[in-house]
VOSESE-454563 format. One record per residue (C-alpha): x, y, z; residue in one letter. Coordinates in steps of 0.02 Angstrom, whole numbers. Example, Ala and Ser with C-alpha at 12.3 -4.5 7.8 and 13.67 -1.06 7.14 Angstrom:
BEGIN
east,north,up,resn
615,-225,390,A
684,-53,357,S
END
This chain:
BEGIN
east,north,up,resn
0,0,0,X
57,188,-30,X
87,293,111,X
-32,433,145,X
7,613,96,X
70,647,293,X
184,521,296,X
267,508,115,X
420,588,51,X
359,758,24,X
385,751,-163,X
415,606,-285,X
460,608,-440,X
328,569,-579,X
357,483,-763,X
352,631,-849,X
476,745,-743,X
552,753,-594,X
496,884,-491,X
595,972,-356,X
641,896,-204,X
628,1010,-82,X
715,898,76,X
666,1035,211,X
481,986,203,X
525,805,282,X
632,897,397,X
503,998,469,X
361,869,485,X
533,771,570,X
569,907,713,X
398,921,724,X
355,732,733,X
515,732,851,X
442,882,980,X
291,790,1024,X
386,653,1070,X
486,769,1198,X
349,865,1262,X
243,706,1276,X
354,587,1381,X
438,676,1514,X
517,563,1682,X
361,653,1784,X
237,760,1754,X
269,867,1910,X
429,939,1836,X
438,1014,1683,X
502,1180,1613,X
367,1292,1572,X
414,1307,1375,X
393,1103,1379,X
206,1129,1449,X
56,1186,1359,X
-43,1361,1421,X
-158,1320,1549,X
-294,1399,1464,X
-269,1565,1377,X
-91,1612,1287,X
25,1498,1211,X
194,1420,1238,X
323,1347,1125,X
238,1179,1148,X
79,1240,1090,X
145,1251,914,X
190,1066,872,X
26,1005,824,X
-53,1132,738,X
130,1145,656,X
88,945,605,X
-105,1009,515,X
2,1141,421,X
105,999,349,X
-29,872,323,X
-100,1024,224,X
63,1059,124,X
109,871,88,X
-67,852,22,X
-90,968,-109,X
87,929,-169,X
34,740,-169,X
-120,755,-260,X
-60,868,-400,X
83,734,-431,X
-60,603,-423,X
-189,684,-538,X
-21,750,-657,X
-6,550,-659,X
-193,562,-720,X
-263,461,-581,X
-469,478,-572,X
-534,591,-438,X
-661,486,-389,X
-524,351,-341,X
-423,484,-233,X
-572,526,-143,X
-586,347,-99,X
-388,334,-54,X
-417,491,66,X
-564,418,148,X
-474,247,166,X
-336,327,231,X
-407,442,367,X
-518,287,434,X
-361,199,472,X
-289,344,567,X
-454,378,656,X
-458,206,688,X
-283,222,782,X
-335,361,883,X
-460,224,949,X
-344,94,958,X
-207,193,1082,X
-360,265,1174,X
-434,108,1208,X
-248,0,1235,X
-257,-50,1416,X
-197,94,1530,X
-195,-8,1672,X
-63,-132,1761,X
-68,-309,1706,X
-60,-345,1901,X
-209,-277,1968,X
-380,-312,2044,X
-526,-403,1971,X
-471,-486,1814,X
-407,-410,1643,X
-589,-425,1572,X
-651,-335,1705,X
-522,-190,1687,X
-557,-182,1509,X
-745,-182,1519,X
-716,-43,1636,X
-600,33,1527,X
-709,39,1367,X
-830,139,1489,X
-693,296,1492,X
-640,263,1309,X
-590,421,1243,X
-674,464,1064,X
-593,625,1020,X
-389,630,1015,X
-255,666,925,X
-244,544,776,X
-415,569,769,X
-419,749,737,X
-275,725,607,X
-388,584,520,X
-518,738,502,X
-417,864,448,X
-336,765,320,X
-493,692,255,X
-551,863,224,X
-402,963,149,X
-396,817,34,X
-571,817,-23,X
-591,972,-30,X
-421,998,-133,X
-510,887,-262,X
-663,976,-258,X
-633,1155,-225,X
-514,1279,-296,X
-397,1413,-221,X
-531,1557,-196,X
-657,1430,-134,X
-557,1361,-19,X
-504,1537,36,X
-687,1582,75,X
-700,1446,155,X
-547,1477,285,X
-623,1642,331,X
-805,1565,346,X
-727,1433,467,X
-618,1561,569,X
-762,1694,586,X
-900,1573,601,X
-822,1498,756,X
-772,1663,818,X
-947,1720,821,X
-1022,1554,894,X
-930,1551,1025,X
-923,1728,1078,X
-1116,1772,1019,X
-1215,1610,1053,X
-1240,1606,1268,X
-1152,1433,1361,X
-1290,1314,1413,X
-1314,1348,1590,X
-1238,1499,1636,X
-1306,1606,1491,X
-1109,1689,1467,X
-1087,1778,1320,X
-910,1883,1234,X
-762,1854,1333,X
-854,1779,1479,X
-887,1660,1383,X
-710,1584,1342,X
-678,1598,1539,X
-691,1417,1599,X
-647,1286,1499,X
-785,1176,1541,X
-906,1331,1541,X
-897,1355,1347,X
-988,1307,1193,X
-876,1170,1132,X
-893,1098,1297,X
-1067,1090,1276,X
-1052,1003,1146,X
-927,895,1165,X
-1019,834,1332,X
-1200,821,1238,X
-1115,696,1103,X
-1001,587,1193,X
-1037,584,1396,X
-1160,453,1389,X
-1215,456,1590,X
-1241,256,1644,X
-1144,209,1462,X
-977,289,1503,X
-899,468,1473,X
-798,455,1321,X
-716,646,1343,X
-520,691,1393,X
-495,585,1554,X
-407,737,1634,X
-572,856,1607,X
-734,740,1581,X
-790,927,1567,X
-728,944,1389,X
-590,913,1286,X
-448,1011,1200,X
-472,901,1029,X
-670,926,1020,X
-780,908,892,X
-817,1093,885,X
-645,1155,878,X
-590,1049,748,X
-673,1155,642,X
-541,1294,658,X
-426,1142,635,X
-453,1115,473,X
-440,1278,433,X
-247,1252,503,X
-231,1119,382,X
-302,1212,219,X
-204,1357,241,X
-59,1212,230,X
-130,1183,65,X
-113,1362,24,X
55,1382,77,X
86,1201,-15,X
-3,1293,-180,X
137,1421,-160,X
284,1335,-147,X
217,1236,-300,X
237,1393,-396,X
362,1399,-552,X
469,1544,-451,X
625,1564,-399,X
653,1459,-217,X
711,1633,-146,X
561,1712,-197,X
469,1592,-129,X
536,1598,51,X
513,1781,37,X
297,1748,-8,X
314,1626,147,X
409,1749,265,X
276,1899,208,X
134,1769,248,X
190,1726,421,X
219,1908,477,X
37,1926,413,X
-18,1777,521,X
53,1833,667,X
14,2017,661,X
-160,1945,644,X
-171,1845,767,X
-99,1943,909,X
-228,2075,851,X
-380,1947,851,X
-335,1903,1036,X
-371,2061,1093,X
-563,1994,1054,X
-530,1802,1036,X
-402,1736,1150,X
-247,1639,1076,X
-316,1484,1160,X
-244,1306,1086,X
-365,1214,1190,X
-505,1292,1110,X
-421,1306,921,X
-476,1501,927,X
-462,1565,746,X
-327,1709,816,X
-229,1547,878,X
-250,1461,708,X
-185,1629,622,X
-36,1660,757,X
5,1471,723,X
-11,1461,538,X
98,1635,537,X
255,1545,637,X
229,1404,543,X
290,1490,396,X
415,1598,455,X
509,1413,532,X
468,1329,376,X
540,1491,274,X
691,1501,386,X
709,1304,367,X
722,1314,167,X
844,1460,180,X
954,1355,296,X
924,1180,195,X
876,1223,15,X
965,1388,-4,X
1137,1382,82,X
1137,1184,97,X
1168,1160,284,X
1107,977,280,X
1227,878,376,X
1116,915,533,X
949,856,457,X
991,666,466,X
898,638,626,X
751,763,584,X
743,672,400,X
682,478,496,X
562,563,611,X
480,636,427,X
484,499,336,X
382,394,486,X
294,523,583,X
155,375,601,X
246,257,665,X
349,375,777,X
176,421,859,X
80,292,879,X
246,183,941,X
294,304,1068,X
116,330,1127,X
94,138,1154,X
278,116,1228,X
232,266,1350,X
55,181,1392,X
174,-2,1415,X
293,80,1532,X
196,217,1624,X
76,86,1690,X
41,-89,1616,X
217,-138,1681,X
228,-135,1868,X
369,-184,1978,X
396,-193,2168,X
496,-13,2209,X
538,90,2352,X
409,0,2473,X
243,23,2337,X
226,-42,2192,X
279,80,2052,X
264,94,1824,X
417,41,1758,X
434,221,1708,X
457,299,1884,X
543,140,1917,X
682,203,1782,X
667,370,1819,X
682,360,1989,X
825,246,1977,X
929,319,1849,X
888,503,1835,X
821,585,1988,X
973,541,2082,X
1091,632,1965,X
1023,796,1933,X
882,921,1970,X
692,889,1954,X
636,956,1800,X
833,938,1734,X
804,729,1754,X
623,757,1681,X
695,834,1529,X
837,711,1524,X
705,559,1510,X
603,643,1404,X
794,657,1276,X
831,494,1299,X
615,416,1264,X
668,524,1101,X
844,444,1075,X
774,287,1086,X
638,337,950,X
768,419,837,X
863,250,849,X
733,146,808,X
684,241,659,X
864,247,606,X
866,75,604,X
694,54,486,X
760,192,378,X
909,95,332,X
814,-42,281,X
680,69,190,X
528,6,304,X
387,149,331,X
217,139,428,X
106,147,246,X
-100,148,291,X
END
């Protein structure tokens, strides 16, 4: 099977030509791909430098710009994907069908690492018990799941829609959530504007995200660490895709039969615009990654071209590409990466148990603990667990690069 525009080689070449090969687009899905691993497995959550942590609610931190820094891509990688595959002359009707395919399997992972038994393998009652009880808290929403979305619809609507359609339609999305949630009063307390935005289970998308998927006597199926509401809701994954199709734009423009250096100068002017915008729009709509506010999706779409620009001046331009080796097998197997380091992290942060310091303790703190704390500072030994879950990874990947093997769905 062929890989999915998120996880193939940026560009291939076709029979008739081969196009440019522009390496720094694997590179930045790679540091991307390579961040979340960093942010996502530190040695403890109680220690962690604040640019490693998301906002609490309102504002933004460096970590708050990996994923929607992922949608961009999808949205870039797509629309240079499906103009190879339709300069090929494949049938429209047949990509639609690929894209579909494609995003139920990643949906369908998002289910599967949601549902993969968070608890210790040692343990009361027995294992179908546990599991009964944990299909009662399955989470619906999530991360692979919002990705699966996102990509379904940038490509579909790539094939169906053209540049100025698709540019009405990013402003429809942004506004339109803008004025629901500001303008249409939270269930229950009636808040409107600002006041509105306040709480994070005291919004719209809360509302909404409770009336589909907590289910009373059949489970709650929302972010365990809310049950309130959760950060990849249905609502806000509206302003998602927007993220992603403005990766199509900026894909559309680095398509263009220009110059690369006039190029990176479009991309630069673009994310100045983003982020002049978006600082702007949170004076009235909050940069808020939990809620995917459209002045966060214009901040984050903004830096997202000024790193990629920056990245194909340093790569492309003046050919500083010894560095990139590491970056380049995160890129070419951001699936894998994922969904193996999210199932390693569920294996070792609580389905393996061992007997430690008097209790009974994950072989994560066991490791940590062990090997870590005792050497340097808290959030020092977080961060230095955290390097080495992503050392691990990059080795791993190394290893399947060498012998060309890549996650394909």
């Amino acid at each position: 099977m062929s890989a999915p525009a998120l996880d193939r080689p940026s560009v291939e070449p076709s029979p008739a030509a081969k196009p440019e090969r522009l390496l720094s687009l694997d590179i930045f899905r790679g540091l991307t791909v390579a961040l979340m691993l960093l942010v996502n497995d530190p040695g403890t959550w109680s220690d962690i430098y604040w640019p490693l942590r998301h906002a609490k609610w309102h504002g933004w931190t460096p970590t708050d710009l990996i994923f929607p820094f992922f949608l961009f891509m999808v949205g870039i990688t797509t629309h240079l994907s499906l103009t190879q595959r339709r300069a090929r002359g494949d049938d429209d009707g047949a990509l639609a069908r690929q894209i579909l395919r494609r995003a139920l399997i990643l949906f369908g992972l998002g289910l599967f690492i949601a549902w993969f038994p968070g608890y210790a393998l040692a343990g009361h009652g027995t294992l179908a018990d546990r599991a009964a009880a944990q299909v009662l808290s399955w989470r619906i929403p999530g991360v692979l799941q919002r990705i699966a979305l996102c990509y379904a619809a940038a490509g579909l609507l790539s094939l169906r829609m053209g540049p100025k359609g698709q540019g009405a339609l990013i402003l429809l999305l942004l506004l339109g959530y803008w004025v629901v949630m500001t303008c249409v009063p939270v269930p229950g307390t009636g808040a409107t504007g600002l006041a509105a935005l306040a709480h994070p289970g005291a919004t719209v998308a809360a509302a909404v995200d409770r009336a589909l998927f907590d289910w009373g006597a059949w489970g709650n199926h929302l972010w365990a660490a809310a049950k309130t509401w959760d950060p990849e809701g249905v609502l806000s994954t509206l302003p998602a895709i927007a993220t992603a199709l403005l990766g199509v734009q900026a894909g559309r423009w680095l398509a263009r039969p220009l110059p690369l250096p006039a190029r990176i100068r479009g991309l630069i002017v673009a994310g100045v615009v983003g982020v002049l915008l978006g600082e702007i729009w949170d004076l009235a709509f909050p940069i808020n990654k939990s809620l995917w506010t459209s002045s966060f999706v214009a901040l984050t779409a903004g830096m997202a071209c000024l790193c990629l620009g920056a990245l194909l001046w340093v790569v492309e331009v003046r050919g500083w590409r010894r560095w990139t080796r590491p970056a380049l097998v995160f890129g070419v197997n951001p699936i894998l990466a994922y969904v193996g380091s999210e199932l390693m992290a569920i294996i070792i942060g609580g389905v393996i148990t061992l007997p430690w310091d008097h209790r009974i303790a994950p072989l994560q703190d066991v490791i940590y603990e062990a090997v870590f704390y005792p050497l340097l500072p808290e959030k020092a030994a977080s961060l230095a667990f955290a390097l080495c879950f992503v050392a691990l990874w990059w080795a791993i990947l190394e290893v399947l690069y060498r012998r060309r093997i890549f996650l394909k769905v």
